[in-house]
N, C-alpha and C positions, 0 to 999 in steps of 0.2 A: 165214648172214652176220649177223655183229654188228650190230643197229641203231646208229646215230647219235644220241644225245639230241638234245632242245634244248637240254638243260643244257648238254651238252658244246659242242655246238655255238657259245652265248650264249659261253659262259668262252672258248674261243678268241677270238673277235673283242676282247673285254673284255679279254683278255690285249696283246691290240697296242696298245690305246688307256690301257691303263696303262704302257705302255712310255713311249708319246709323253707321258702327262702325269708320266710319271718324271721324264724328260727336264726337262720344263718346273720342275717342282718342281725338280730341279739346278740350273739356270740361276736361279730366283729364290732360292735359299740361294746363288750364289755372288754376285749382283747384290746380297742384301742386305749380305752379309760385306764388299763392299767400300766399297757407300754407309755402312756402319758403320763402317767403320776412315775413310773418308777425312771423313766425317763428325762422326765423334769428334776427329781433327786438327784441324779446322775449329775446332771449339767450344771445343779447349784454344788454338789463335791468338789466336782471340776474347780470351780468358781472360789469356796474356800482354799482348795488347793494355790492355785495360781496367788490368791492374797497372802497365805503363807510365804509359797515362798520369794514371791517379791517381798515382804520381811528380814525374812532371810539373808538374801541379796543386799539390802537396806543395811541392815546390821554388820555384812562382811565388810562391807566401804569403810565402817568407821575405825576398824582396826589399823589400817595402815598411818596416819595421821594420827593417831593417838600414840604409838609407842613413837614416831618422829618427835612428836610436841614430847613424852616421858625420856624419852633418852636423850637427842639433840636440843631440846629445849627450842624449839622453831616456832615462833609463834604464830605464822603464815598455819603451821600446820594445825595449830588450835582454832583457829576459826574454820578451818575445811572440816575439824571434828567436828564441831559445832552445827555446820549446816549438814555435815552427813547425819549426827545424830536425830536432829529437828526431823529429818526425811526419815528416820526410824520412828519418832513416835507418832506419824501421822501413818506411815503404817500399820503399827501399833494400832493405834484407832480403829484404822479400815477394818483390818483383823476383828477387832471386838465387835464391831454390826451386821459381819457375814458370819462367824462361827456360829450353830446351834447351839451343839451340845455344850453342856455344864465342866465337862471333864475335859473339853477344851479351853474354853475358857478358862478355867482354875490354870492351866499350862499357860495362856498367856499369861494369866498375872504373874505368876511367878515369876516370865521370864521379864516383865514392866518393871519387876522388883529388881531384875539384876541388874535392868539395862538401868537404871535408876543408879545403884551401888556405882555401876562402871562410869556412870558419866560422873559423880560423883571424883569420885578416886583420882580421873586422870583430872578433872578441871580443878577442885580443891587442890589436889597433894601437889599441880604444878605450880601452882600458885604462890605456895607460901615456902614449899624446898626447892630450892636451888640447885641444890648437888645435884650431879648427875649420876655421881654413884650411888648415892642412897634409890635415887628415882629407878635405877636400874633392879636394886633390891623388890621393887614392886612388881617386876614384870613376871614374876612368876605366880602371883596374887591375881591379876590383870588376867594372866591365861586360865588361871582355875576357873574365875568368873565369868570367861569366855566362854570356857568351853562349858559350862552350867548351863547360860543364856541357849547356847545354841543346841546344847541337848532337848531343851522345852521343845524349843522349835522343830526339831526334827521328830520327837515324840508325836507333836500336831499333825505333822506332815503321816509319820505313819499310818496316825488311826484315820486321816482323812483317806488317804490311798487304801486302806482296809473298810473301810463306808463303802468305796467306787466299786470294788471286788465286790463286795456282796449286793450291791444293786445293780449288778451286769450280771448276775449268776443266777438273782430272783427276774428280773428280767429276760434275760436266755430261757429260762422253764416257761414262762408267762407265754412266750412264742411258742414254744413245743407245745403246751396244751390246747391254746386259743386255734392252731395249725392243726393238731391233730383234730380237736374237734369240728372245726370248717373244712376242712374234707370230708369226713366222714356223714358228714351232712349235704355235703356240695353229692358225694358220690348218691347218697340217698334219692335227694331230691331227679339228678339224671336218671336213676335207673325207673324211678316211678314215670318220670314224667313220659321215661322214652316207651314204658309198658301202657299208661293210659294213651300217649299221641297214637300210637301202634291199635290201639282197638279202638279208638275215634276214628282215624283214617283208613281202617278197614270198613268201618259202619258205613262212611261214606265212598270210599271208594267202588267199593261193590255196585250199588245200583247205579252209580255212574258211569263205569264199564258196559253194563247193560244197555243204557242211555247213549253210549258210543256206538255200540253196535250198532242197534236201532236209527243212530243216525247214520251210519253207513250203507246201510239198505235203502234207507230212504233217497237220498243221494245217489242211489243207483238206479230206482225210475221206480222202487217199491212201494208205492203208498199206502198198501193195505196193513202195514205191521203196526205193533203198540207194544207202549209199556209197560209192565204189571207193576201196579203200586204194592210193594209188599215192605215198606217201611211205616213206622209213626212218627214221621215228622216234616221238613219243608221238603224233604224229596219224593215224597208222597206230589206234593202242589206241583213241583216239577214236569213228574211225570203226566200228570194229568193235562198240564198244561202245553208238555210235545203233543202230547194225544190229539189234545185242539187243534194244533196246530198241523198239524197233518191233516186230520180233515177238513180245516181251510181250504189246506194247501190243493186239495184233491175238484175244492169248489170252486177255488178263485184260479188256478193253473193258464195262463193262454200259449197259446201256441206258439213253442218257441220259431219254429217253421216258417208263422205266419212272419212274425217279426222280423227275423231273416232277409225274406222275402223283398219285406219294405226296405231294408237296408239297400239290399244288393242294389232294389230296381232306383232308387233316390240318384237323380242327376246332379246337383248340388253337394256339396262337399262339406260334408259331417264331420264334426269331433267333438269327443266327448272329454271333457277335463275336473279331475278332482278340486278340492279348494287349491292343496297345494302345486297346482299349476302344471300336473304330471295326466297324461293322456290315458284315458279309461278306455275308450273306442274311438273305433273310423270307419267309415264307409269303403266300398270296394271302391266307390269313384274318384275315393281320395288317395287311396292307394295306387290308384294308377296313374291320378293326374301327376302326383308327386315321385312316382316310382319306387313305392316302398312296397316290399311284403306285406300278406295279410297281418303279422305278428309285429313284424319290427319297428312300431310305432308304439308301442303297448307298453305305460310305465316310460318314455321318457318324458322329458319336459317338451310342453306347447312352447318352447321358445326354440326348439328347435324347428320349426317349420316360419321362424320370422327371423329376417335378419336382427332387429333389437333383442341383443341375448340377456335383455332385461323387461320385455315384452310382458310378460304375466305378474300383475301386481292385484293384489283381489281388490281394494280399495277404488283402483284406475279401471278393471274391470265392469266393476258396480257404475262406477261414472260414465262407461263406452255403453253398456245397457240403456242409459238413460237417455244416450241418444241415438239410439236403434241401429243404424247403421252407419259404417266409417268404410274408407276405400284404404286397401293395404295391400301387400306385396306376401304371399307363400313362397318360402327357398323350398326347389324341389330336390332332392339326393345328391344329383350331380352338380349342383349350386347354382343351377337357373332357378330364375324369378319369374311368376308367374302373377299378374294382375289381378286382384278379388275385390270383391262387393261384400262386406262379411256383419254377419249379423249376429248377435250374441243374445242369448235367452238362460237365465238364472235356473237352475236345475235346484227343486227343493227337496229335502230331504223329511223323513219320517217325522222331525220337529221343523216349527217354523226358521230353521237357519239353513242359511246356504250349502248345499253339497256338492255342490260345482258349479260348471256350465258346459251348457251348449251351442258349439261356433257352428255355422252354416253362412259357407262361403261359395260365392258365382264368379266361375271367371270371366273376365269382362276384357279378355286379351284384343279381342275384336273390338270391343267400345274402345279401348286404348288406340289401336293403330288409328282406327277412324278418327278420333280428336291429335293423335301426335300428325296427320296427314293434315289433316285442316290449319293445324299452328305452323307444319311446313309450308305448307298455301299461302299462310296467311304471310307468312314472314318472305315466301317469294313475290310474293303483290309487292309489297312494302318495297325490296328491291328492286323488283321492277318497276315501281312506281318512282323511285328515289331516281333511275335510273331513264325513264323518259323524262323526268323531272332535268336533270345532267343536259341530257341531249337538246332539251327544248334551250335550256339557257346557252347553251353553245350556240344556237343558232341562232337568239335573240344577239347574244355576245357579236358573235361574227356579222351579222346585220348594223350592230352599233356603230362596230369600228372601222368594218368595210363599205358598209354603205352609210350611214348617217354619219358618221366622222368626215369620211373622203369626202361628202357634200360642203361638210360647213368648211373645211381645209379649202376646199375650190372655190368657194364664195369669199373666203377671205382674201386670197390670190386673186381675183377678180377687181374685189374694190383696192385691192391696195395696187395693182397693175393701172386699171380705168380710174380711179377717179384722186388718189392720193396726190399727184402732180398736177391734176385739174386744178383740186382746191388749194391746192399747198400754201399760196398767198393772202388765203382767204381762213382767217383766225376760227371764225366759227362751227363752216363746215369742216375744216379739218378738225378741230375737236369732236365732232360729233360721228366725222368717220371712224377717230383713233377708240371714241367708245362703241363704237359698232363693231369693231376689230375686238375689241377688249372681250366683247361679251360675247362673241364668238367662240373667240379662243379658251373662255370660262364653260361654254358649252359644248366646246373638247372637251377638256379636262373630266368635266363632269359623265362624259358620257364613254370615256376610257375607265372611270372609276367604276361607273355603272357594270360596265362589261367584265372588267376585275372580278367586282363582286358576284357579277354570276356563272364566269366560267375563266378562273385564275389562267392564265397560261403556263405559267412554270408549274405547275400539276401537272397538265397534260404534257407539257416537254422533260420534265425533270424530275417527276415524284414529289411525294409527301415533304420529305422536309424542308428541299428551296422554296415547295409554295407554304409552307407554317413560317419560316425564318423570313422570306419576302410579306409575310402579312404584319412580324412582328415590326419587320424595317420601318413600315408603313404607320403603323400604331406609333411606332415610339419619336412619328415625323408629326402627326396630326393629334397626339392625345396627350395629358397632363399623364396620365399612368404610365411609368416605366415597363415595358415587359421585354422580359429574356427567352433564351429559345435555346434548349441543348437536348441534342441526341443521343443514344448511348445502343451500340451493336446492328446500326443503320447501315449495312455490309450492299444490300438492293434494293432495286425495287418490291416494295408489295402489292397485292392483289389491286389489281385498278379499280375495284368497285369499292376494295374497303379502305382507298385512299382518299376516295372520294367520299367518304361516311367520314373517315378519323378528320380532314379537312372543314367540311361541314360543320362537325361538331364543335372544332375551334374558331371557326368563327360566329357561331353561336356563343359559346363562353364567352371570348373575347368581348363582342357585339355588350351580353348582360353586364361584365365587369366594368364596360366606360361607362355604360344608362346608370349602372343601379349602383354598384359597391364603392366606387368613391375613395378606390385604392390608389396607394403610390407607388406602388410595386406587384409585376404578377410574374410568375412562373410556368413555364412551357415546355414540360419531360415529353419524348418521345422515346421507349425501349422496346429492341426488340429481344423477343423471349425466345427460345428453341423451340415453343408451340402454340405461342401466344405475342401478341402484341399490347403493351401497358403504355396510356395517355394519362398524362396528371397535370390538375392546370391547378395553381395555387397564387389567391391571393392576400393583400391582407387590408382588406377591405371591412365595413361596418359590419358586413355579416348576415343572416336571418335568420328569425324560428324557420327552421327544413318543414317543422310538421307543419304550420298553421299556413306559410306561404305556397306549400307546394299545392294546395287544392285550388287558389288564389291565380296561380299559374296555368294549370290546368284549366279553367274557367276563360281564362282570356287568352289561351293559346299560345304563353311565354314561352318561350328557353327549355325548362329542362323536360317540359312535354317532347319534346324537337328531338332532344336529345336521346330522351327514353327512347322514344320510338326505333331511332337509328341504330341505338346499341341493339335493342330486343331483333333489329331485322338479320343482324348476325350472331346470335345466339348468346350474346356478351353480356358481361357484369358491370352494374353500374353503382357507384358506391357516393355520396353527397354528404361531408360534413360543413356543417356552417351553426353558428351561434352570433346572436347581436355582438360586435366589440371585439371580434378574435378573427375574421378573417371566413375565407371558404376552400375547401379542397375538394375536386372532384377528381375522382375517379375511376378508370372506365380501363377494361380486359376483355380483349376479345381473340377466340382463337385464330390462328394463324397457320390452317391447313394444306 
């Protein structure tokens, strides 16, 4: 036996209640057809109306100028009859191509005929009598005719306004019928519809309750229950189809227990997240690392356990898959950070599209301190390297100028003692003493400069800024480039290690700026900050590409390798802009603990 649908079954009931709202639709296309015709009469009534009685109107004007012009004899007032009349008979007209009826029309002519007589009367009879009193004998002729003309006219108006009555009266019934009839049909069509929905949705609702129940049991750890198909049609396939699936469910079932198990025992820090970016599951070890409840993780967003509270984008997700893993930071409850290894695996659903994912994250807080302890290492080497570096040049310094200076100063004092009065009369050896002297005293000089340059004194006696301001003195004695030097909250001394690094560094700058930029001007900021200390050296020099020179530098152990190094041994920022043709500004912040 053929099943029944519900489709089939739906479309028969549907089928009646399109009948009835057929129906209804009929009945409002014939309701509108007529409130439209009698409607549309109405408004062309109106229409004749309004052209009457602007006629009307038309016609009143021309009285008062015509008995001026028949009594007073004014001639001003004959031409205003004139153009008032003209403006009658173009109403006139109007009137004749909007009236209908026949019996209006005749009531115009009539009154074309008097208005004809009266213009007539006053333009003629003024014309050729004179007298005023005879003209005056007229006026009473003049009013009969008047009031004739406008009898017509008022006749028209009546039966016009008696037209509008009876197609407002046949239309008022047209609405009461078309009204009463679209309810009575509206009422029909609800009362059917709501008795057929009433026994289709009982038809279905019943085995569906059954189906409820049944899943209720199931859902409770019952697997042995079933359906009974006692319908003809797709609730029949329904049921048959929980049936199935029950005893799937009885074959494929795994141990929730076992699962569990795996969770709890997992070292590694699990979670499970929907597409849209909201937490499905966790492990207990992430519960604990983070200090959350078993529950209190459940349905919010994975952006709540990373600081970027825009962390979960599925798109940037797909792309961190692809490269397996990434190092990042867990916020735990009380808003520590915790170091992770975290690895992301695309979670597929029943069709080939994604239904989440799953993060499995290592904390690597140990791998952290181990590399933050090797960069503190490394960056104490570095000052302690900068710093026997200091001490060696001190004592090359003090060797220069205490022992290899005082020699060549004694040797000088020697031959200018012993032998200057010797030779004094004697032209040649005394020139050749005066340049033995000469190049003596050039090898002072040069080896007072030497010592300068490798252990300043007014550093070590004065601080930072007399030995940057005594290097600029120096520069702007020995070099084409202008350089300035100002300080700004230079209240003390600072750290002696890192006066010797910010020292250092400016005469490295300096040092590049006379070789390489080819400036006429440079500038020499020292600020101190309330937790930091800020160096800015600016010139306006040719400039360089930063990107393509700085590897170039690097390779042959220039300048801002020097430099880097010295900022990175105190934990400091270093910042380099330069372009060909605009000049260079460096940069450099370092804290001030």
């Amino acid at each position: 036996m053929a099943k029944t649908t519900l489709k089939i079954q739906l479309f028969k009931r549907l089928f009646l209640l399109m009948i009835l709202m057929a129906l209804i639709a009929v009945s409002g296309i014939v309701v509108t057809s007529v409130l439209k015709k009698t409607s549309n009469r109405i408004v062309f009534e109106y229409i004749e109306l309004n052209a009457v009685q602007e006629l009307r109107l038309a016609f009143n004007k021309t009285f008062i100028p015509a008995y001026n012009y028949l009594i007073y004899h004014e001639t001003d007032e004959l031409e205003h009859f004139k153009a008032r009349l003209d403006s009658t008979h173009w109403h006139v007209e109007h009137c004749r191509t909007i009236l209908s009826k026949t019996h209006s029309r005749d009531l115009l002519a009539n009154f074309e005929q008097s208005l004809n007589y009266f213009e007539h009367m006053v333009i003629e009879t003024g014309t050729v009598n004179f007298d005023v009193m005879d003209n005056r004998k007229l006026i009473p002729l003049l009013d009969d005719l008047i009031d004739h003309a406008t009898e017509m006219i008022e006749v028209i108006i009546h039966e016009t306004k008696h037209e509008i009555d009876e197609y407002i009266i046949l239309n008022a019934t047209a609405v009461r019928h078309s009204s009463a009839t679209i309810i009575i049909l509206s009422v029909l069509a609800i009362l059917l519809g709501f008795i057929i929905g009433s026994l289709f949705v009982r038809q279905i609702v019943q085995p569906l309750k059954k189906l409820v129940l049944t899943t209720h049991e199931v859902a409770g750890g019952n697997l042995e229950v079933e359906v009974l198909a006692d319908s003809d049609n797709e609730l029949d396939e329904l049921a048959d189809s929980f049936n199935h699936m029950v005893n799937t469910l009885k074959l494929t079932t795994v141990s929730r227990n076992l699962f569990n198990n795996i969770l709890s025992n997992m070292q590694e820090l699990l979670v499970v997240i929907d597409n849209a970016g909201e937490i499905v599951l966790v492990n207990n070890a992430t519960n604990k690392m983070l200090g959350y409840n078993n529950e209190e993780l459940k349905g919010k967003p994975v952006d709540i356990l990373f600081q970027d509270d825009g962390f979960f984008k599925k798109d940037s997700m797909l792309k961190i898959i692809s490269s397996k893993n990434i190092e990042s930071e867990y916020v735990t409850k009380s808003g520590g950070k915790i170091p992770i290894f975290l690895s992301y695996t695309e979670l597929g659903g029943i069709t080939s599209e994604t239904s989440g994912f799953i993060m499995v994250a290592s904390d690597i807080s140990e791998k952290k301190n181990i590399e933050r302890n090797i960069e503190l290492n490394r960056r104490k080497t570095i000052v302690d390297l900068n710093d026997a570096q200091e001490k060696e040049r001190l004592r090359i310094a003090k060797d220069l100028h205490d022992g290899l200076g005082q020699m060549l100063t004694g040797i000088s004092y020697y031959i200018e003692n012993n032998f200057s009065e010797q030779f004094k009369s004697d032209d040649v050896y005394s020139k050749k003493i005066e340049t033995i002297q000469s190049q003596i005293d050039a090898t002072i000089r040069e080896s007072k400069i030497i010592a300068y340059d490798l252990i300043p004194m007014q550093l070590k006696d004065f601080g930072l800024s007399a030995a940057i301001s005594n290097l600029v003195d120096r520069l702007n004695i020995q070099q084409k480039t202008r350089f300035g030097f100002s300080e700004f909250n230079i209240t003390a001394r600072l750290d002696e290690k890192l006066e010797k690094v910010l020292f250092r560094i400016v005469q490295e700058a300096t040092n590049n700026i006379v070789k390489h930029a080819k400036a006429a001007t440079a500038q020499i900021q020292l600020i101190n900050h309330e937790k930091s200390v800020s160096l800015i050296i600016v010139d306006d020099g040719i400039g360089f590409d930063f990107n393509r020179v700085i590897h170039d530098y690097k390779k042959k152990g220039l300048g801002l390798t020097s430099i880097q190094e010295r900022v990175d041994s105190f934990n400091g920022f270093l910042n380099v802009t330069s372009s060909p043709d605009i000049g260079t500004e460096i940069l450099i912040e370092i804290v001030n603990e």
